[in-house]
N, C-alpha and C positions, 0 to 999 in steps of 0.2 A: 132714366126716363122721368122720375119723378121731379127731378132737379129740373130740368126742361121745362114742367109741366110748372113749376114754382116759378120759376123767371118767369114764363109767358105772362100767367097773372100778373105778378108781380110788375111787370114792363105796363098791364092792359091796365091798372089803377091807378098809374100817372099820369096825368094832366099831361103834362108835356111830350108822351111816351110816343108810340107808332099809332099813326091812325086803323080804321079797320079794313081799311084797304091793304093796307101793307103786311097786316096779319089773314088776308084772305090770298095775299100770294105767297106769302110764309106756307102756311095749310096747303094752300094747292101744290108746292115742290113739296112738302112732305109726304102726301098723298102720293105723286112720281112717285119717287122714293120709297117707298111700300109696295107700291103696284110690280115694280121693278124685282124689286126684291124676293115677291111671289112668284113672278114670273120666273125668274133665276132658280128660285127651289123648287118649281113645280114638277120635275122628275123625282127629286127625292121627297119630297112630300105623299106622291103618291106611292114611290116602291115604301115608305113608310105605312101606309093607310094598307095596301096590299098585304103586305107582311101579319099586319093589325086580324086582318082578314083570311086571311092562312089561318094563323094560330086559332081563331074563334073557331074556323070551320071544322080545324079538327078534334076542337074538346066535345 
């Protein structure tokens, strides 16, 4: 992630690079891409949180 994070810079301090438009629809399918991917975990994130919550309630 950090390699990602290095190019993007790295792409956004050249003169000739992508304008901010094109790194604002970049961002916005990464965003998809996230939302997505919560979405897909969000049974197991919760029997995770639950479970979380078990164990506290019975110490």
């Amino acid at each position: 992630m950090l390699d990602l994070y290095t190019w993007i810079l790295s792409r956004a301090r050249r003169e000739d690079g992508q304008t901010m438009a094109e790194y604002a629809v970049v961002l916005g399918v990464i965003t998809l891409i996230v939302l997505a991917a919560l979405q897909a975990l969000s049974g197991a994130i919760t029997n995770a949180l639950q479970a979380v919550v078990g164990v506290l309630g019975q110490a």
